[in-house]
C-alpha positions as CSV (number, residue, x, y, z in Angstrom):
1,X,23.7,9.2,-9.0
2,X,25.4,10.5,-5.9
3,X,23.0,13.4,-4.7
4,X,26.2,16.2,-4.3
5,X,24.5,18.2,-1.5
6,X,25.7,14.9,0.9
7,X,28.7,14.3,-0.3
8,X,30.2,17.9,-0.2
9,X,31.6,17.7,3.0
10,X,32.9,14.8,2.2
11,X,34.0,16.3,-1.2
12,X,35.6,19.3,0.7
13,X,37.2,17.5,3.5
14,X,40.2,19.4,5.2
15,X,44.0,18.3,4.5
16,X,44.9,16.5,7.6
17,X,47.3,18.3,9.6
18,X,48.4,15.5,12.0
19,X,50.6,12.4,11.4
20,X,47.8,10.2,12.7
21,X,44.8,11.8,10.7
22,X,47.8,11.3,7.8
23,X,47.4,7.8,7.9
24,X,44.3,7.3,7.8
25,X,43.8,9.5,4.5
26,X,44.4,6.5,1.9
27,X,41.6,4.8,3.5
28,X,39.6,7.6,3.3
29,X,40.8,8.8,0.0
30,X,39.7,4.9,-1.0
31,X,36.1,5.4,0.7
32,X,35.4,8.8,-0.5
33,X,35.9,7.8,-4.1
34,X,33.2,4.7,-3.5
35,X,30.8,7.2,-1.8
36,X,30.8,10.5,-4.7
37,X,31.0,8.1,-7.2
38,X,27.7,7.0,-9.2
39,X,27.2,3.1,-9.4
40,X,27.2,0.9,-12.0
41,X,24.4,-1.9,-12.1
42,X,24.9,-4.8,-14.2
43,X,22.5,-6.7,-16.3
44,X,20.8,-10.0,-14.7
45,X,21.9,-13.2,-16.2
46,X,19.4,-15.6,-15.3
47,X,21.8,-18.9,-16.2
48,X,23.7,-18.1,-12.8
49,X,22.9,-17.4,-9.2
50,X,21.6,-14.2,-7.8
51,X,22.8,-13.2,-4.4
52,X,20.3,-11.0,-2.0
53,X,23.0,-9.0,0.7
54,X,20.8,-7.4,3.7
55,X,22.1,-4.8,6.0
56,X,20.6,-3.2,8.8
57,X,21.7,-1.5,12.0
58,X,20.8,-2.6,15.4
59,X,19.8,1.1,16.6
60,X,18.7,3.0,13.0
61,X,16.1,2.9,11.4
62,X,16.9,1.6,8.1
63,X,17.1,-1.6,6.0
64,X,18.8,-1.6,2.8
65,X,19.1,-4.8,0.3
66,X,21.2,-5.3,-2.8
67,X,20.3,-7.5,-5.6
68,X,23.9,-9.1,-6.9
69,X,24.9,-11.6,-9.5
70,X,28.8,-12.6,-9.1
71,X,29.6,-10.0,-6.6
72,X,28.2,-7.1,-9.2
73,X,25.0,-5.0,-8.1
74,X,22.2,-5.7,-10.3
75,X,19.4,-3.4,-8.1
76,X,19.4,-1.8,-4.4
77,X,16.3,-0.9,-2.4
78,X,16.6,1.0,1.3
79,X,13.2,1.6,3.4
80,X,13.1,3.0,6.3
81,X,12.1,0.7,9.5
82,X,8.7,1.6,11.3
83,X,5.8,0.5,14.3
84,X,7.3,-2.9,16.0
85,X,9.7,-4.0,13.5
86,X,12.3,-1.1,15.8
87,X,12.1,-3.5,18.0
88,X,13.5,-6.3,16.5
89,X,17.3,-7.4,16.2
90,X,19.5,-6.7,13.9
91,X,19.7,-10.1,12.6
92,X,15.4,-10.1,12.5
93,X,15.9,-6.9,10.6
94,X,18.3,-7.9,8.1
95,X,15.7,-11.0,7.8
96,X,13.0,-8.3,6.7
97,X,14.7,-6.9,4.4
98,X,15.0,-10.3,2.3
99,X,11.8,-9.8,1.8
100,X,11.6,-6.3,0.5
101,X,11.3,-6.0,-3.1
102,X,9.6,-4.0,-6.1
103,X,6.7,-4.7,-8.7
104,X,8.9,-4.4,-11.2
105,X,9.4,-6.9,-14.2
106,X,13.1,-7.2,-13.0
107,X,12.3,-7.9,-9.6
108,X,9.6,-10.0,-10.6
109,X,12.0,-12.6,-13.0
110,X,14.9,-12.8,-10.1
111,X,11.9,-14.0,-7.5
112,X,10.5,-16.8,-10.0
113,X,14.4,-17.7,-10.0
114,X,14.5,-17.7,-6.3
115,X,11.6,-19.5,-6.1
116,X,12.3,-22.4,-8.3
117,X,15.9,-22.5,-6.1
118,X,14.8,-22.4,-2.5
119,X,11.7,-24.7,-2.5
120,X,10.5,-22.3,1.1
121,X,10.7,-19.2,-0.6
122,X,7.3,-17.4,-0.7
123,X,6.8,-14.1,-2.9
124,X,3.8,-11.9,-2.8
125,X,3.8,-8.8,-4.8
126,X,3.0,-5.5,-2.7
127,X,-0.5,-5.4,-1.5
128,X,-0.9,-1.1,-1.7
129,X,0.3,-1.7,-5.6
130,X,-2.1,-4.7,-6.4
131,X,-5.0,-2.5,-5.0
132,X,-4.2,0.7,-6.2
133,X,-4.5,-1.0,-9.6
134,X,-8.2,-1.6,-9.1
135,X,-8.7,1.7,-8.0
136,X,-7.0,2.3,-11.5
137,X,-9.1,-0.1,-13.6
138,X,-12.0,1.8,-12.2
139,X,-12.3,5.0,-13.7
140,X,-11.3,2.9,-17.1
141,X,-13.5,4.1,-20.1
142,X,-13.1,0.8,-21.5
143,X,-14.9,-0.3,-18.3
144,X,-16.8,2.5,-16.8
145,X,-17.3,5.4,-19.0
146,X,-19.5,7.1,-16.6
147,X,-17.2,6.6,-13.8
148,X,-14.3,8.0,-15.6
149,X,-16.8,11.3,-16.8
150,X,-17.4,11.8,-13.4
151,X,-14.0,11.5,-11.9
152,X,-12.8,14.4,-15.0
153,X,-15.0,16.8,-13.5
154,X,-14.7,15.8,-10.3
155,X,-11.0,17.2,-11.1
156,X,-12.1,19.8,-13.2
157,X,-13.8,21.3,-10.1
158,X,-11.2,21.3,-7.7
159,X,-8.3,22.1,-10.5
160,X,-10.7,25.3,-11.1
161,X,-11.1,26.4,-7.3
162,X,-7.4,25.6,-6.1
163,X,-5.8,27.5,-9.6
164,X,-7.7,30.3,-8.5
165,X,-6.1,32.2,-5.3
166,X,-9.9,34.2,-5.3
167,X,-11.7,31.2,-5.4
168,X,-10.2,29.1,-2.9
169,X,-10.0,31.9,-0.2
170,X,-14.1,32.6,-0.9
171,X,-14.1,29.0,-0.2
172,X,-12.0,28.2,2.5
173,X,-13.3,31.5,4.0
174,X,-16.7,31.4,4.2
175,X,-18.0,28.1,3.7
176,X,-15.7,24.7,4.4
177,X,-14.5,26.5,7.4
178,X,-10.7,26.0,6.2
179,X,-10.9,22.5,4.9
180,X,-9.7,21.3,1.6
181,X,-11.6,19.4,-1.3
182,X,-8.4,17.6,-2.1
183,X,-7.1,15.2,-0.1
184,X,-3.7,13.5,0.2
185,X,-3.9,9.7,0.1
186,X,-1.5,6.6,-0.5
187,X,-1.7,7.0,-3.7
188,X,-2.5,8.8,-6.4
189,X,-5.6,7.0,-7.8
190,X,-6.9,6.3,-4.1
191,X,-6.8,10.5,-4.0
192,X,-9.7,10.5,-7.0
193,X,-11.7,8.8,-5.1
194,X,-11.1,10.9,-1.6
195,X,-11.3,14.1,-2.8
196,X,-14.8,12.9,-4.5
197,X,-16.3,12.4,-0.9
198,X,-15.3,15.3,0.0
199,X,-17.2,17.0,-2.6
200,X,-19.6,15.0,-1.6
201,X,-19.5,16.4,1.8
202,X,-19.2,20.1,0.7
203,X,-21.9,19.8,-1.8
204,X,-24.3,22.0,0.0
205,X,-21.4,24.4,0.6
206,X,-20.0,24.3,-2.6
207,X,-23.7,25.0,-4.4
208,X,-24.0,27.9,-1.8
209,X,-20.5,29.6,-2.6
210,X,-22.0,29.5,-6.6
211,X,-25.2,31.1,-5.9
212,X,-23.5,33.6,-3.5
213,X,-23.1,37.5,-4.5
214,X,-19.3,37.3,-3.6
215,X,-18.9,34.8,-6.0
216,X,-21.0,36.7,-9.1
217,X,-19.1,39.5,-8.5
218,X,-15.9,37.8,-9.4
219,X,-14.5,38.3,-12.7
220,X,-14.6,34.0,-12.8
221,X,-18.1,33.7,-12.4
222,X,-18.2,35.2,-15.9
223,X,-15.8,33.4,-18.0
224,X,-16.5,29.9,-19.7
225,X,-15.1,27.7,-17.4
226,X,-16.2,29.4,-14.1
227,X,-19.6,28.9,-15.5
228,X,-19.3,25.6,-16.8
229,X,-17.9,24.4,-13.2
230,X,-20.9,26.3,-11.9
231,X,-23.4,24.4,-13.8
232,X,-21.9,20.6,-12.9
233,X,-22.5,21.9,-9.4
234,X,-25.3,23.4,-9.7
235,X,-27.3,21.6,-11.9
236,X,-25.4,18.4,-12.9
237,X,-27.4,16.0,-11.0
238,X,-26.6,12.8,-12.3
239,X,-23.0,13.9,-11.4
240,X,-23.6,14.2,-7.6
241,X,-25.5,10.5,-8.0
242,X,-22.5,9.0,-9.7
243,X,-20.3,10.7,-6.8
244,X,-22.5,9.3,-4.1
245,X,-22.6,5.3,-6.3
246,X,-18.6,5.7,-6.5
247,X,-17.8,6.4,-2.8
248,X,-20.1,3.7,-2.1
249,X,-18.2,1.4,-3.8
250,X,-14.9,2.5,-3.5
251,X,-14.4,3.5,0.2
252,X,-13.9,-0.7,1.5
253,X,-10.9,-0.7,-1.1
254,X,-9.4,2.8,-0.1
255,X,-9.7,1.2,3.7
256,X,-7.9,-1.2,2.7
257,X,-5.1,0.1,1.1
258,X,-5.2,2.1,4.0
259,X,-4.5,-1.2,6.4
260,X,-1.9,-2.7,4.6
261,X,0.2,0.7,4.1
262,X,-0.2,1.3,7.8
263,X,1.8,0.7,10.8
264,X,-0.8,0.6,13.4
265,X,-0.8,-3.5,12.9
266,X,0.8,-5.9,10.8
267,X,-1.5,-6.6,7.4
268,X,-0.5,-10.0,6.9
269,X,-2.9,-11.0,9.6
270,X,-6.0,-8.8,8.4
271,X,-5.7,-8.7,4.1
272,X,-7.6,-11.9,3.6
273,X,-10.5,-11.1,5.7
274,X,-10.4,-7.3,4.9
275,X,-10.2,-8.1,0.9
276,X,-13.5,-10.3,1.3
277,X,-15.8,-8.2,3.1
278,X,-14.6,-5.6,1.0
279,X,-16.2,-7.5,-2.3
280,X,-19.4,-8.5,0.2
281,X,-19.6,-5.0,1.0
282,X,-19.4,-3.8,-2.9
283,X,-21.7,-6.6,-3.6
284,X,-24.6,-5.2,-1.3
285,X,-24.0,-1.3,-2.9
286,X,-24.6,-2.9,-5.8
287,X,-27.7,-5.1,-5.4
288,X,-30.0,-3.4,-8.6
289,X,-26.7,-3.4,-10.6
290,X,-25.9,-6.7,-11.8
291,X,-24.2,-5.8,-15.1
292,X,-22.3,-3.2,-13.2
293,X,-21.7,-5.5,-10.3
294,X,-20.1,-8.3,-12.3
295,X,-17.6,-5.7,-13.7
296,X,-15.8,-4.7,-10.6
297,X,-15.7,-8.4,-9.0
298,X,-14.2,-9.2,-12.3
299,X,-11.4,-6.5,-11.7
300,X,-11.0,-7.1,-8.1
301,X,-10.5,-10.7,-8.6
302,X,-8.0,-10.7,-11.4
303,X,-5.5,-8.5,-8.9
304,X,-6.5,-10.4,-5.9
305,X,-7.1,-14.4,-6.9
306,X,-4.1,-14.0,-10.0
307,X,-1.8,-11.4,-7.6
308,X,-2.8,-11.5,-3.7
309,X,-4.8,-14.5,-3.2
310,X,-1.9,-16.8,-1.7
311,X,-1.4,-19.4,1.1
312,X,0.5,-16.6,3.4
313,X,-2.3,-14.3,3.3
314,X,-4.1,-16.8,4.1
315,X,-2.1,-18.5,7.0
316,X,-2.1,-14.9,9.0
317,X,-5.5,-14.7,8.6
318,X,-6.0,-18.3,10.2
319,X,-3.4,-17.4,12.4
320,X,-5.2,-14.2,14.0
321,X,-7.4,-15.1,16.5
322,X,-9.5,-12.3,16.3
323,X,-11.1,-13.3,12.9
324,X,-10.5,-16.8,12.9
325,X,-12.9,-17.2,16.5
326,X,-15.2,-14.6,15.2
327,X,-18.3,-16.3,15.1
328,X,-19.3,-14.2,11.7
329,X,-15.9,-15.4,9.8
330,X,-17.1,-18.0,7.1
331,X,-13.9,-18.7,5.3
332,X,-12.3,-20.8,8.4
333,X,-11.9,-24.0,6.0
334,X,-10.0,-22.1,3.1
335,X,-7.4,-20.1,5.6
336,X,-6.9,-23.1,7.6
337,X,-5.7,-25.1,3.7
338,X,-3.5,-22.0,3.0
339,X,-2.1,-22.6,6.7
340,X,-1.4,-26.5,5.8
341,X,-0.2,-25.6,2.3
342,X,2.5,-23.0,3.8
343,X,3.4,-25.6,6.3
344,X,4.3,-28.1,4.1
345,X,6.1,-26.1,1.8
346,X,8.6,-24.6,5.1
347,X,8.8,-27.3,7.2
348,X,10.0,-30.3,5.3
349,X,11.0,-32.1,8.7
350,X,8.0,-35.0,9.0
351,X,8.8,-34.8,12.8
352,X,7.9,-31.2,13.3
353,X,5.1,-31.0,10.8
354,X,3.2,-33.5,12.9
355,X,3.5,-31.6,15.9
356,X,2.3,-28.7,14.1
357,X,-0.6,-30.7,13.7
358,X,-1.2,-31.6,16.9
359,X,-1.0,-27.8,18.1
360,X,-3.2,-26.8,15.0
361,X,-6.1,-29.0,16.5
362,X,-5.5,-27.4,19.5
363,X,-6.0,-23.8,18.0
364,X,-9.0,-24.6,15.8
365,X,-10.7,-25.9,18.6
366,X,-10.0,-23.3,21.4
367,X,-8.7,-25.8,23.7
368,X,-6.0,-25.7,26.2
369,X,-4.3,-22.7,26.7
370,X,-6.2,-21.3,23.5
371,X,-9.4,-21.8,25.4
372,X,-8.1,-19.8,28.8
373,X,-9.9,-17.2,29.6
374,X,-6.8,-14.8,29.6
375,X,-6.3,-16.1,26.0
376,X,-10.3,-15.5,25.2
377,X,-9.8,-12.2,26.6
378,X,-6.7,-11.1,24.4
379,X,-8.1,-12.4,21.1
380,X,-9.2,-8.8,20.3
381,X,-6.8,-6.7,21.7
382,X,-3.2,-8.2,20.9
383,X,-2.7,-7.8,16.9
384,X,-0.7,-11.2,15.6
385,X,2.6,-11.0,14.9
């Protein structure tokens, strides 16, 4: 639907008063009518061909991408354009937003379609969605009760101090020196398991504002829920341990949703290598917990080796120097067959793939200009594009 407060002036446009402004009016009268109107989005029909129309402006900042099926819209998705990809042409924009798409099942049918078509085309589903889910599948009672207790009053303890004005300015005031227990993240479940460090990093604060006369003389401190919150922080110790397991466990997956929704460098080139010393890293926090150890691989793995775990991922993280020379990367056999598997599915020409593999030997093996010092030098500081 067409939001009204942008198309009032348009809505509300002047009579023209000159023979030249006159003529112009059916045009306008025509475009005016497209604008306010809302549209109407067809069903897909997946026995004929879908059509994917990109538009982008050479100076904006914004993509947008329709969805179509015989000339009729069937979905549209705008995003606005960020970090390096401003730089790019028009034509390298529109090129980008081919490649912009949704989660949803919709989406997800019209790229199998796509896929099957154009033998090239490659489809990965959004990295901040695939492991935002295992944050999800975390706190699940069906596979962590205690980690979903803790995260309920985890909430029940900053849901108490932030609906209470009194509260949070005792707080604020006199003891976290104006910083908040909640804090804003990607996403909603990546939030949980912020704002549970920072409880964490408040705890001595927090049990000092609940032993504090200020805070016994407030009519809270008296009422059943001010003094069940002030017995979880008070005395609730197996609460503060499960806080301290969770961010320890947590906080390589919320750094990595935090790379691949960034703009300080392009993802493609860091996921893979990111998303496996995130699971070593989970692995050692979890050394004395095998049962509890086996269930989180298990939930990271069926996002990551059924979702994320692809040949492009893969290829960027052969493709960046700065993990593919670094002496601790282990994993330089399996990026280097996603590399040759996305090779050979986009460059069909026999001709050019063998001088691919000329070049790849090259690359693997530092030599030539790959082994200049100027290019030794850079492998760290230039981010792959």
């Amino acid at each position: 639907m067409a939001d009204p407060n942008k198309v009032k002036a348009m809505l509300e446009w002047l009579v023209p008063t000159s023979v030249k402004s006159l003529r112009a009016l059916r045009a306008f009268n025509e475009l005016k009518s497209v604008v306010t109107s809302p549209p109407v989005l067809n069903l897909s029909d997946f026995s004929k061909p879908f059509t994917i129309v990109c538009d982008a402006s050479g100076k904006g900042k914004g993509i947008g991408v329709v969805l179509m099926q015989l000339e009729q819209p069937l979905a549209y998705l705008s995003k606005e354009i960020k970090g390096k990809a401003l730089l790019f042409s028009t034509y390298e924009k529109e090129l980008l937003g081919q490649f912009i798409t949704d989660n949803d099942a919709s989406y997800k049918a019209a790229r199998k379609k796509l896929q099957q078509k154009y033998g090239s085309f490659y489809w990965s589903p959004c990295a901040a969605h695939c492991i935002d889910l295992m944050l999800e599948n975390f706190p699940d009672p069906r596979h962590f009760t205690v980690i979903d207790e803790t995260i309920k009053k985890a909430r029940k303890i900053t849901k108490f101090i932030y609906n209470h004005a009194w509260v949070l300015a005792l707080m604020k005031k006199d003891f976290t020196r104006g910083h908040d227990l909640c804090r804003p993240a990607v996403t909603s479940f990546a939030t949980n398991f912020l704002s549970i460090r920072c409880l964490l990093l408040f705890k001595k604060e927090l049990k000092q504002m609940f032993t504090c006369d200020k805070w016994i003389a407030l009519s809270h401190s008296k009422s059943n829920i001010g003094k069940e919150i002030s017995e979880i922080v008070l005395e609730d110790r197996e609460f503060w341990a499960q806080c301290q397991f969770i961010v320890k466990v947590t906080k390589y997956l919320v750094l990595v949703l935090r790379l691949v929704d960034g703009e300080e460098k392009p993802a493609m080139g860091y996921l893979y290598d990111a998303m496996e010393r995130g699971k070593e890293n989970i692995k050692a926090r979890c050394n004395d917990k095998v049962t509890v150890l086996s269930s989180f691989i298990r939930i990271i793995d069926a996002r990551w080796d059924k979702q994320l775990h692809n040949p492009l991922h893969a290829a960027g993280c052969f493709l960046n120097p700065a993990i593919y020379y670094n002496p601790c990367f282990k994993n330089k056999n399996d990026v280097a067959r996603g590399f040759m598997a996305c090779i050979m599915r986009m460059e069909l020409d026999i001709d050019n793939q063998d001088k691919i593999i000329e070049e790849l030997e090259l690359y693997r093996n530092a030599d030539g200009d790959f082994g200049h010092s100027l290019a030794i030098c850079q492998r760290d500081k230039i981010n792959p594009n």
